[in-house]
N, CA, C and O atoms as a Tinker XYZ file with bonds, in Angstrom:
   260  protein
     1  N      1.864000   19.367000    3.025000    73     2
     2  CA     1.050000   18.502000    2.208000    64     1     3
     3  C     -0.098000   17.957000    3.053000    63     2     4     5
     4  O      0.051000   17.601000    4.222000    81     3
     5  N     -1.397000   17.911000    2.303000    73     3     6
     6  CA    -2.291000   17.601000    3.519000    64     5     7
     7  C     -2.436000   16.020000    3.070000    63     6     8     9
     8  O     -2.054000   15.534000    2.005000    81     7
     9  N     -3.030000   15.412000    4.065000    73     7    10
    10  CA    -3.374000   13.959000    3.748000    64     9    11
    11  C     -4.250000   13.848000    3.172000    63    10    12    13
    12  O     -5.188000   14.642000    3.106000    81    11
    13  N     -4.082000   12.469000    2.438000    73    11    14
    14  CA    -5.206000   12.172000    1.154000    64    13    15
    15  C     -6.910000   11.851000    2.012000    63    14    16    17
    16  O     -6.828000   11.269000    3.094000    81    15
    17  N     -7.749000   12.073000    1.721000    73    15    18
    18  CA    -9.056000   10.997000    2.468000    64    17    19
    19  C     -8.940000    9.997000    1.921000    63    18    20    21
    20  O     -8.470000   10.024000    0.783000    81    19
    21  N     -9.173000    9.223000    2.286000    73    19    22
    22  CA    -9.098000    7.377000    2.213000    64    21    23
    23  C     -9.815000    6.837000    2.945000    63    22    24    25
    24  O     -9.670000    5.713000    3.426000    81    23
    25  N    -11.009000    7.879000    3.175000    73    23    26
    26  CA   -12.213000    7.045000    3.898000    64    25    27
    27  C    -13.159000    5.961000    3.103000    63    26    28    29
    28  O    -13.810000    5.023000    3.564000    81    27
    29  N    -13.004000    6.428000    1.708000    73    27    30
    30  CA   -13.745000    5.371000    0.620000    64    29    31
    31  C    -13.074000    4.470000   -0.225000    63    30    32    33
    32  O    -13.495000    3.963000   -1.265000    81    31
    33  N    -11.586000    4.270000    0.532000    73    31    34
    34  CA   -11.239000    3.668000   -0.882000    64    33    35
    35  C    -11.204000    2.174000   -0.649000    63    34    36    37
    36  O    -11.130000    1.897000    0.548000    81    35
    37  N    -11.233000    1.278000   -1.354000    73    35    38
    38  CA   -10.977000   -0.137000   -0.709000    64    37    39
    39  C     -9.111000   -0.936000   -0.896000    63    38    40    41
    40  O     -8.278000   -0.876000   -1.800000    81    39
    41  N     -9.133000   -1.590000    0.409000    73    39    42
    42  CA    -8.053000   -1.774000    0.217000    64    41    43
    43  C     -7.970000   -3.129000    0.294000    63    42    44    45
    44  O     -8.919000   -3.763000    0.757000    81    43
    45  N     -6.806000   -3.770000   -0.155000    73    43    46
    46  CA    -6.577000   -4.785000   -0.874000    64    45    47
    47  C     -5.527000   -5.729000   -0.545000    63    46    48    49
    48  O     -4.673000   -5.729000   -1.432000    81    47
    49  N     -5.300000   -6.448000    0.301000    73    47    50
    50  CA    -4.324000   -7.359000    0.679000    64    49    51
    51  C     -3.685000   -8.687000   -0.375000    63    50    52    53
    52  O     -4.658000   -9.244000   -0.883000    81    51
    53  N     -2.872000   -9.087000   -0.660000    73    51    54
    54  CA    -2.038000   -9.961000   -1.310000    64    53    55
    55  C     -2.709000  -11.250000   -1.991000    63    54    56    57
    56  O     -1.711000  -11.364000   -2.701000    81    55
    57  N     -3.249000  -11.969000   -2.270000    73    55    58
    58  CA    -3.858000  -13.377000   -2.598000    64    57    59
    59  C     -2.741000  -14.757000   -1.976000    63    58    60    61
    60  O     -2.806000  -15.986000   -1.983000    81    59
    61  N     -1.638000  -13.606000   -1.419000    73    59    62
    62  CA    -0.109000  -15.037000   -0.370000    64    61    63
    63  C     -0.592000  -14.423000    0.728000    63    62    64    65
    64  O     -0.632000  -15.226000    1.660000    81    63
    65  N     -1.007000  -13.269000    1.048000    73    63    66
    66  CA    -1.420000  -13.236000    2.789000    64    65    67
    67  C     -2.107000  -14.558000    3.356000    63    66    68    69
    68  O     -3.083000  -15.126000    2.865000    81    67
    69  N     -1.430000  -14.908000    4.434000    73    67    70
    70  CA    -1.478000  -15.861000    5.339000    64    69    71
    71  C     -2.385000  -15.960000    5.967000    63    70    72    73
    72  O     -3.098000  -16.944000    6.163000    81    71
    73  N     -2.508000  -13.994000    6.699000    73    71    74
    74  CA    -3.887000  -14.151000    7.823000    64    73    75
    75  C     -3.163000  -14.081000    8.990000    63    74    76    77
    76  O     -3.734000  -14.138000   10.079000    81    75
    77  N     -1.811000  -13.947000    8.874000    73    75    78
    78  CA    -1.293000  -14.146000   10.964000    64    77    79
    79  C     -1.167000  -12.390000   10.951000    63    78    80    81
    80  O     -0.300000  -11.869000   11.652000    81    79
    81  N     -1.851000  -11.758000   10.327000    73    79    82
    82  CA    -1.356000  -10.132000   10.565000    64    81    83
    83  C     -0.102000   -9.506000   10.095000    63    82    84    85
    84  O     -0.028000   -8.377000   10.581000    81    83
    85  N      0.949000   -9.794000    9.320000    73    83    86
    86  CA     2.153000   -9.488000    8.994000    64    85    87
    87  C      1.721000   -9.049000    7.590000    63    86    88    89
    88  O      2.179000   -9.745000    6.683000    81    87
    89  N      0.809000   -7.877000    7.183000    73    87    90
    90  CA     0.653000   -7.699000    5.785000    64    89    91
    91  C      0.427000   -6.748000    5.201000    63    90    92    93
    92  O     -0.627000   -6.380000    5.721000    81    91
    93  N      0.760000   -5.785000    4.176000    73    91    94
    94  CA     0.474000   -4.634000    3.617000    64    93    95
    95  C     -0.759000   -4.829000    2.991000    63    94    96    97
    96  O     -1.217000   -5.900000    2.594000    81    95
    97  N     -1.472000   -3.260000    2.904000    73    95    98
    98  CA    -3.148000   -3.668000    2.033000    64    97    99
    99  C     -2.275000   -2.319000    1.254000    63    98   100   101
   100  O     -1.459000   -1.623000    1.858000    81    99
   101  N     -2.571000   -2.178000    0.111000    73    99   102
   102  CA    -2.848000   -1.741000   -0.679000    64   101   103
   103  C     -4.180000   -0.699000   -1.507000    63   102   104   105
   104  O     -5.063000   -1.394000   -2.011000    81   103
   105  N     -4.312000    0.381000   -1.622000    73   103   106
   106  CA    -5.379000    0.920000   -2.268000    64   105   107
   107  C     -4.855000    2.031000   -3.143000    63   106   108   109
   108  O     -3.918000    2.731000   -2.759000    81   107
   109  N     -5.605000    2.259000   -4.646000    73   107   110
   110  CA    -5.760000    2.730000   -5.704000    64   109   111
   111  C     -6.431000    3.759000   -5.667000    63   110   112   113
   112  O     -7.587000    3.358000   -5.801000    81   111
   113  N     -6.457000    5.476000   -5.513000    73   111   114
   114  CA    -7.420000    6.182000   -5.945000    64   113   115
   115  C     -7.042000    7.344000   -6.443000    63   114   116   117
   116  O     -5.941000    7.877000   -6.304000    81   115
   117  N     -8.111000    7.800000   -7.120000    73   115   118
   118  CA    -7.452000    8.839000   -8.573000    64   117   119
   119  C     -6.329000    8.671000   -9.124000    63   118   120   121
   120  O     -6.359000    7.697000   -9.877000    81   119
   121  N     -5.452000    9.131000   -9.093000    73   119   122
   122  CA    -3.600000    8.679000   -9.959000    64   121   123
   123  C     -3.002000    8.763000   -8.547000    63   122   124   125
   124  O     -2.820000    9.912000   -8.145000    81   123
   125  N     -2.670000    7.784000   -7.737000    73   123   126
   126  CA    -2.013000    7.135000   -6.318000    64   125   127
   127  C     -2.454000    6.344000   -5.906000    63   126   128   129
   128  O     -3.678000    6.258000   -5.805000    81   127
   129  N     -1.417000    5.209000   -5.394000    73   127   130
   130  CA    -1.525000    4.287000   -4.641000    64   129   131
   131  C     -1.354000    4.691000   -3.210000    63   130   132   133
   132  O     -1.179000    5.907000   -3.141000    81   131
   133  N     -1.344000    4.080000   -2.005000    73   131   134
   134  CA    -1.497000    4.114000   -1.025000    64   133   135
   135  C     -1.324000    2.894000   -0.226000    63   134   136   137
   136  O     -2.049000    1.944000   -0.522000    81   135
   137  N     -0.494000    2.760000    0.730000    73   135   138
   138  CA     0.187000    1.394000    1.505000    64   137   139
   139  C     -0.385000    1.765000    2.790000    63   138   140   141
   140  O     -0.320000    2.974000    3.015000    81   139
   141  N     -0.873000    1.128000    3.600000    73   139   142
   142  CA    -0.974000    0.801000    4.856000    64   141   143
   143  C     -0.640000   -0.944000    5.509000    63   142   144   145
   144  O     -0.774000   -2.000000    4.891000    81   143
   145  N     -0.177000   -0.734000    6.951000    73   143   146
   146  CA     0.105000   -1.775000    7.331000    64   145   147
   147  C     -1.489000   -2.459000    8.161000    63   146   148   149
   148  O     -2.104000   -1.764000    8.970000    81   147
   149  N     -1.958000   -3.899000    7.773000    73   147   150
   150  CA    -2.923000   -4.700000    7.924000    64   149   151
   151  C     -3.445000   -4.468000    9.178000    63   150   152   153
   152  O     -4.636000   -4.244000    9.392000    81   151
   153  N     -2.121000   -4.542000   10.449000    73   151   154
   154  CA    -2.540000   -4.829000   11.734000    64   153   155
   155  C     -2.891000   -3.330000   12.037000    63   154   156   157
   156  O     -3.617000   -3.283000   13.030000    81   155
   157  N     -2.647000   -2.204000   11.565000    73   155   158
   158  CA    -3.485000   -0.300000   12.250000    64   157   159
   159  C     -3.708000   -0.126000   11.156000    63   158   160   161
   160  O     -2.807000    0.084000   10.343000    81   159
   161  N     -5.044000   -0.168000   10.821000    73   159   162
   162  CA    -5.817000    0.537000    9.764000    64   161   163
   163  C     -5.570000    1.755000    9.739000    63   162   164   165
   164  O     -5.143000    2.374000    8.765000    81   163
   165  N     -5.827000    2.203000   10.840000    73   163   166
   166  CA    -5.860000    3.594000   11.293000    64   165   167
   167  C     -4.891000    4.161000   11.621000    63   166   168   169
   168  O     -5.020000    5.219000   12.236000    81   167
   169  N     -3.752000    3.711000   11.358000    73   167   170
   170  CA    -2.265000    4.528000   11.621000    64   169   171
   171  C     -1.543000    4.569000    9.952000    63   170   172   173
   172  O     -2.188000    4.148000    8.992000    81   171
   173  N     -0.453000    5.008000    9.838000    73   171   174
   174  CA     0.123000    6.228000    8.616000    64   173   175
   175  C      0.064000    5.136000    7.571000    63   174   176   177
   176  O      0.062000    3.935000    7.842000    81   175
   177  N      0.014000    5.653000    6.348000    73   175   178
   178  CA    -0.486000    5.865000    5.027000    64   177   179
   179  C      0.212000    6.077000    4.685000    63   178   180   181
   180  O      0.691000    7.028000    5.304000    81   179
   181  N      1.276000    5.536000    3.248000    73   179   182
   182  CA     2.720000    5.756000    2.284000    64   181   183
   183  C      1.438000    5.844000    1.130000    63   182   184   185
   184  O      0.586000    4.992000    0.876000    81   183
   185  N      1.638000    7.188000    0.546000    73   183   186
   186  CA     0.894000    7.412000   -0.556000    64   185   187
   187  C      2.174000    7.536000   -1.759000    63   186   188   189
   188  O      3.180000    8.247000   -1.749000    81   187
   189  N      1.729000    6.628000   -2.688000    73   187   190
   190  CA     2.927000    7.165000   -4.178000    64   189   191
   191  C      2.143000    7.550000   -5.514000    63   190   192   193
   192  O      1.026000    7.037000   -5.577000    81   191
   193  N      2.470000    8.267000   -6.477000    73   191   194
   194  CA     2.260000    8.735000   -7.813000    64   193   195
   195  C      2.629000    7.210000   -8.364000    63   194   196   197
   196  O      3.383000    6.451000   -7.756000    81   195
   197  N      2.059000    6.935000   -9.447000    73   195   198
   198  CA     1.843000    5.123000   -9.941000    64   197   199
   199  C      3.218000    5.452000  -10.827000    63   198   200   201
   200  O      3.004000    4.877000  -11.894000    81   199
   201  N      4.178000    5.924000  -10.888000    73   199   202
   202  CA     5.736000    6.046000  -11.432000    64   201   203
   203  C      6.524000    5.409000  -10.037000    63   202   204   205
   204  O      7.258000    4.430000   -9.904000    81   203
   205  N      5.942000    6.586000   -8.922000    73   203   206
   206  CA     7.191000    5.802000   -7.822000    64   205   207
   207  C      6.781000    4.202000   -7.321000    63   206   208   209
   208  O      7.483000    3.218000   -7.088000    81   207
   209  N      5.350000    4.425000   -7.273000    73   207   210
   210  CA     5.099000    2.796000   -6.860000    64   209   211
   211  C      5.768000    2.007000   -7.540000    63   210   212   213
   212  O      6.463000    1.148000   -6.997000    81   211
   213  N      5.695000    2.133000   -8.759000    73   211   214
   214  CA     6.378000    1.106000   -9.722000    64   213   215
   215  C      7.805000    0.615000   -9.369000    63   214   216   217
   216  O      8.280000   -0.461000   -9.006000    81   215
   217  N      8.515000    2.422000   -9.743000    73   215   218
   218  CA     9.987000    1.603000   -8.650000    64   217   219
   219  C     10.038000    1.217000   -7.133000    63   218   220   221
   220  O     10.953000    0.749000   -6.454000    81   219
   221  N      9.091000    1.477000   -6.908000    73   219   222
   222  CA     9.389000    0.723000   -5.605000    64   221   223
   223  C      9.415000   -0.402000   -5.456000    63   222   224   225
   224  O     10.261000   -0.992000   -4.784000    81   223
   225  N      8.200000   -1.074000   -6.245000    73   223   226
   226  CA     7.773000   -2.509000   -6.346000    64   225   227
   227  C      9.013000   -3.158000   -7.469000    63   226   228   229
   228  O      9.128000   -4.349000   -7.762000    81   227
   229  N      9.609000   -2.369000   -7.826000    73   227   230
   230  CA    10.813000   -3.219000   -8.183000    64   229   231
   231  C     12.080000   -3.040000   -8.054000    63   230   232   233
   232  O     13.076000   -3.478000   -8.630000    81   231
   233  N     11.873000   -2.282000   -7.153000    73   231   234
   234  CA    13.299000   -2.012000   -6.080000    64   233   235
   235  C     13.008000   -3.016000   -5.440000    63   234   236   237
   236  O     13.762000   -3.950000   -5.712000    81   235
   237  N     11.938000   -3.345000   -4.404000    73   235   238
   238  CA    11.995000   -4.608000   -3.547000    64   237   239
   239  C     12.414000   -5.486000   -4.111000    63   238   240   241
   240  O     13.507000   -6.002000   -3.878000    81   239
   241  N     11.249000   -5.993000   -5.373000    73   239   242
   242  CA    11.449000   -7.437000   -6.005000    64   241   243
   243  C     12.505000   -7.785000   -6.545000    63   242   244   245
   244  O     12.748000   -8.962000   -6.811000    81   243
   245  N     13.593000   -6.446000   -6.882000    73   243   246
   246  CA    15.381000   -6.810000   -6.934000    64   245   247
   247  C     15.819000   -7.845000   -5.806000    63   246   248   249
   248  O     16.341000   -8.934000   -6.041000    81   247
   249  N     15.501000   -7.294000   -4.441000    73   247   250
   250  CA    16.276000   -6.967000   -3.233000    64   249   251
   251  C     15.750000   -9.132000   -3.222000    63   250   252   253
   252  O     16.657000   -9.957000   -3.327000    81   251
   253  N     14.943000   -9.378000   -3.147000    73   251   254
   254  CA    14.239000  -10.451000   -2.904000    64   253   255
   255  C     15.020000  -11.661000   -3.489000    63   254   256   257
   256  O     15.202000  -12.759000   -2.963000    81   255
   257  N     15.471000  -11.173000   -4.795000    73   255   258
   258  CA    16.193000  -11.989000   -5.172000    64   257   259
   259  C     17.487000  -12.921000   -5.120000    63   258   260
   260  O     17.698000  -13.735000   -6.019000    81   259
C-alpha cells in the first residue's frame, strides 16, 4: 500500500488541547481520515476509511468511560 500525500491537507487539533504537546491532529481528505501525533509532524500517519474512524472513535469513547 503506498502512502497517502498529505502534503496539502490541513490538520486539526482538539479545541481541549492544552498546548504542552501531548496531542493528536487530525486531517480529512477525499473519503479518509488521517491521525498524526502533534509533537512529529513528520513521523507515521494512521490513515482510516470514515466507517473505521468512526469505530474507533467509539471504541475509545467506550473505554473512557
Amino acid at each position: 500500500m503506498n502512502a497517502p500525500d498529505l502534503g496539502n491537507v490541513v490538520w486539526k487539533k482538539s479545541s481541549r488541547s492544552s498546548g504542552n504537546g501531548q496531542c493528536t491532529e487530525i486531517a480529512s481528505f477525499g473519503n479518509q481520515v488521517a491521525v498524526r501525533d502533534s509533537k512529529d509532524p513528520n513521523g507515521p500517519v494512521l490513515v482510516f476509511t470514515p466507517g473505521a474512524w468512526a469505530t474507533f472513535v467509539i471504541s475509545i469513547s467506550s473505554e473512557r468511560r
